[in-house]
C-alpha positions as CSV (number, residue, x, y, z in Angstrom):
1,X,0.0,0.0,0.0
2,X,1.0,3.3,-0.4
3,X,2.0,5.5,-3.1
4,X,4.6,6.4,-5.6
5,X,5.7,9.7,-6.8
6,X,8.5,11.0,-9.1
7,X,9.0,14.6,-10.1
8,X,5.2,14.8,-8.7
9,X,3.7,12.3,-10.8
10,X,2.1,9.6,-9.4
11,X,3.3,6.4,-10.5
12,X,0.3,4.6,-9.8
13,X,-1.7,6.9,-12.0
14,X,1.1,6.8,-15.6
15,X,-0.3,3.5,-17.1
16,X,1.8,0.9,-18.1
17,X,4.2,-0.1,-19.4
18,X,5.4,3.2,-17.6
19,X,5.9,6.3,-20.7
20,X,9.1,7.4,-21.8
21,X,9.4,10.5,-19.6
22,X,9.0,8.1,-16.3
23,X,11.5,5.4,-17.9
24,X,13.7,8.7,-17.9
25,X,13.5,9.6,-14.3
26,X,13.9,6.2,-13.0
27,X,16.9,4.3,-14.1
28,X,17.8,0.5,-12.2
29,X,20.9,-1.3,-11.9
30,X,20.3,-5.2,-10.6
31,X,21.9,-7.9,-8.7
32,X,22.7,-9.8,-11.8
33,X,23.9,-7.6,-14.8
34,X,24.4,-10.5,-17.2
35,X,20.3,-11.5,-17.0
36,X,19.9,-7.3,-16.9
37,X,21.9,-7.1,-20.3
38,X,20.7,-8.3,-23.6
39,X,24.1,-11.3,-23.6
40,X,23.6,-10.6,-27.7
41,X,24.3,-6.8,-28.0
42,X,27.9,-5.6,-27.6
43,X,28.4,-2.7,-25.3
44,X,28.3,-0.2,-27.4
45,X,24.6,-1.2,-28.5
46,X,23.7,-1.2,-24.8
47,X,24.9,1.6,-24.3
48,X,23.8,3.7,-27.1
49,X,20.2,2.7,-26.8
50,X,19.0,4.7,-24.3
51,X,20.6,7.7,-25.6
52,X,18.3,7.2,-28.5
53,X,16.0,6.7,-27.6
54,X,15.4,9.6,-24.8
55,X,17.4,12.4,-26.2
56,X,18.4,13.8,-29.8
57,X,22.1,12.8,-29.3
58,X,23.2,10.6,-33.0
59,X,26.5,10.2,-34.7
60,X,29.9,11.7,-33.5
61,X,27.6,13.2,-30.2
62,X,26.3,10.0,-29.7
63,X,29.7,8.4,-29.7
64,X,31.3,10.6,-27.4
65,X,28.5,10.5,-24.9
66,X,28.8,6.9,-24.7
67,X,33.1,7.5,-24.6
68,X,32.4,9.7,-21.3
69,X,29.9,7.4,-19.5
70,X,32.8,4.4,-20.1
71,X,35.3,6.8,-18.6
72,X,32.9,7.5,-15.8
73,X,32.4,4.4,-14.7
74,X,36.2,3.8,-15.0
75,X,36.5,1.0,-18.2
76,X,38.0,1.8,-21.4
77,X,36.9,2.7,-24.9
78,X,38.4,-1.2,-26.1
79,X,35.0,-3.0,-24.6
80,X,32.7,-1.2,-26.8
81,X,32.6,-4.3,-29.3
82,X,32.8,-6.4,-27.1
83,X,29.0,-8.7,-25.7
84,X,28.2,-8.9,-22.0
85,X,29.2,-12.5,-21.7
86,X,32.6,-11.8,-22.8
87,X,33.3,-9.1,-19.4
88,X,33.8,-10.0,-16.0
89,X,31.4,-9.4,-13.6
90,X,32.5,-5.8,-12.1
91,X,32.9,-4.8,-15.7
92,X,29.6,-5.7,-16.7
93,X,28.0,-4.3,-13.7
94,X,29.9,-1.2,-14.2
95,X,28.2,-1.4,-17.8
96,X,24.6,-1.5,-16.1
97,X,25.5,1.3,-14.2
98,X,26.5,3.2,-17.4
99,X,23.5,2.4,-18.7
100,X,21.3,3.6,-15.8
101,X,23.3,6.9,-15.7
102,X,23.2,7.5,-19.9
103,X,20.2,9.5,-19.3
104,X,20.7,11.1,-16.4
105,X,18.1,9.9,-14.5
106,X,16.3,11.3,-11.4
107,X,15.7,8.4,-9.2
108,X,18.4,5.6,-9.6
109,X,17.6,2.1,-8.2
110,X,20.5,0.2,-6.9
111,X,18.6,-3.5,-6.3
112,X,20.9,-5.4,-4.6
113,X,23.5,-3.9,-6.9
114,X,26.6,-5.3,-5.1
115,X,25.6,-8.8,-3.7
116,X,26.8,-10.7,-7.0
117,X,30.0,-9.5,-6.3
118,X,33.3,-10.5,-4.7
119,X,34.0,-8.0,-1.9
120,X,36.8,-6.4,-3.6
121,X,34.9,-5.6,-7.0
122,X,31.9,-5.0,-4.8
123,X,33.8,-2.3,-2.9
124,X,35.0,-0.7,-5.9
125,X,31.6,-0.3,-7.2
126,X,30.5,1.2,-4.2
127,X,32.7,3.8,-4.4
128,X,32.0,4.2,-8.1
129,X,28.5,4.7,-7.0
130,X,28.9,7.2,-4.2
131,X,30.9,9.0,-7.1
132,X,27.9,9.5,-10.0
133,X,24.9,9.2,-7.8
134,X,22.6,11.6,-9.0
135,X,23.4,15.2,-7.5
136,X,19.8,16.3,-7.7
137,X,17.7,13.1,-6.6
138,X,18.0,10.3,-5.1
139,X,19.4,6.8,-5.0
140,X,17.7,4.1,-3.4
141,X,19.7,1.5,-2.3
142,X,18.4,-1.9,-1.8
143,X,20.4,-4.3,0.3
144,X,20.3,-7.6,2.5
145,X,23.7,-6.2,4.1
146,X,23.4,-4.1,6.7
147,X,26.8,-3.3,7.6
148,X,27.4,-2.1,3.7
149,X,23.9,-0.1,3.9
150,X,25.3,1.6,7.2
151,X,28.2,2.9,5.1
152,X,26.5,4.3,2.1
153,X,22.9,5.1,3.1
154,X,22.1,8.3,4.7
155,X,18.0,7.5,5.0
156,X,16.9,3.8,5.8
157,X,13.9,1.5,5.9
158,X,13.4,-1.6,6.7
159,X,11.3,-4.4,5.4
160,X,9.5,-7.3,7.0
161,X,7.7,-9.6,4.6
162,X,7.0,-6.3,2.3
163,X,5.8,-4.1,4.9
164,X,8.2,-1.0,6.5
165,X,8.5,-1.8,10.0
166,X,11.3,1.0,10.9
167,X,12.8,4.0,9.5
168,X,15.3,6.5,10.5
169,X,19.0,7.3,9.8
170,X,21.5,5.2,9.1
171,X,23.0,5.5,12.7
172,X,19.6,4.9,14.5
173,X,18.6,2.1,12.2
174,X,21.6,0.2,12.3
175,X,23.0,1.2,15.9
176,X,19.6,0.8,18.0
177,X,17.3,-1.1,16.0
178,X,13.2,-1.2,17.0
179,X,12.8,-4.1,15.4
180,X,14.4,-8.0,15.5
């Protein structure tokens, strides 16, 4: 129960599948980039998509759009023709992330963008992450880890079979918790 809203529009209210100025505003990145990734397209596809779909950028704009979002997300120009399947696993998160951020989304989903990962890579992407949040919005973090949540959250809620049963800080959540 409850309700949904982004830039003042009511989620609930858009019709689905959601219009392209919501898919705008919302961006996700998921647990398992590789199922999240169409395994076929190389990363240039994947990451030139989005971009035309939701803005005017084509040819040499369009190019070095997709050029900065590799470099912000710290991998190089050389994977662009390469697929999904061929990447390790920080590499092709850090492509769903790229992805997520092409079109400089309002609300980014992180659902349980880490957990896939070994605790090195997933530590690197977490600081990746802190780094191109989006400056005006918000991220929503999504996590079974609370000790990891604690270090990037500021705002927290927590779940018990799909209901909120506590919210607060990061500090009060995770240092005095109302709930087992």
């Amino acid at each position: 129960r409850g309700t949904i809203h982004v830039a003042g529009e009511d989620l609930a209210t858009v019709g689905q599948p959601f219009p392209a100025r919501i898919r705008r505003k919302v961006q996700a990145v998921f647990q398992d980039p590789l199922q999240a990734l169409n395994p076929r397209h190389r990363v240039e596809r994947l990451l030139t998509e989005p971009l035309r779909i939701h803005t005017d950028l084509r040819g040499r704009q369009l190019h070095e759009r997709v050029l900065a979002l590799l470099d912000q997300v710290g991998l190089s120009a050389g994977l662009l023709r390469r697929r999904t399947n061929e990447l390790s696993g920080g590499q092709r998160q850090r492509v769903a992330i790229a992805r997520a951020l092409a079109v400089d989304p309002q609300v980014l989903v992180l659902d349980e963008a880490v957990s896939a990962l070994d605790v090195t890579t997933g530590a690197q992407i977490i600081k990746l992450l802190e780094r191109v949040r989006p400056a005006e919005g918000a991220t929503l973090f999504i996590s079974h880890d609370i000790a990891r949540v604690r270090s990037v959250c500021n705002r927290v809620a927590v779940m018990y079979r799909g209901r909120i049963v506590e919210v607060g800080t990061a500090d009060e959540i995770c240092g005095d918790p109302r709930h087992p």
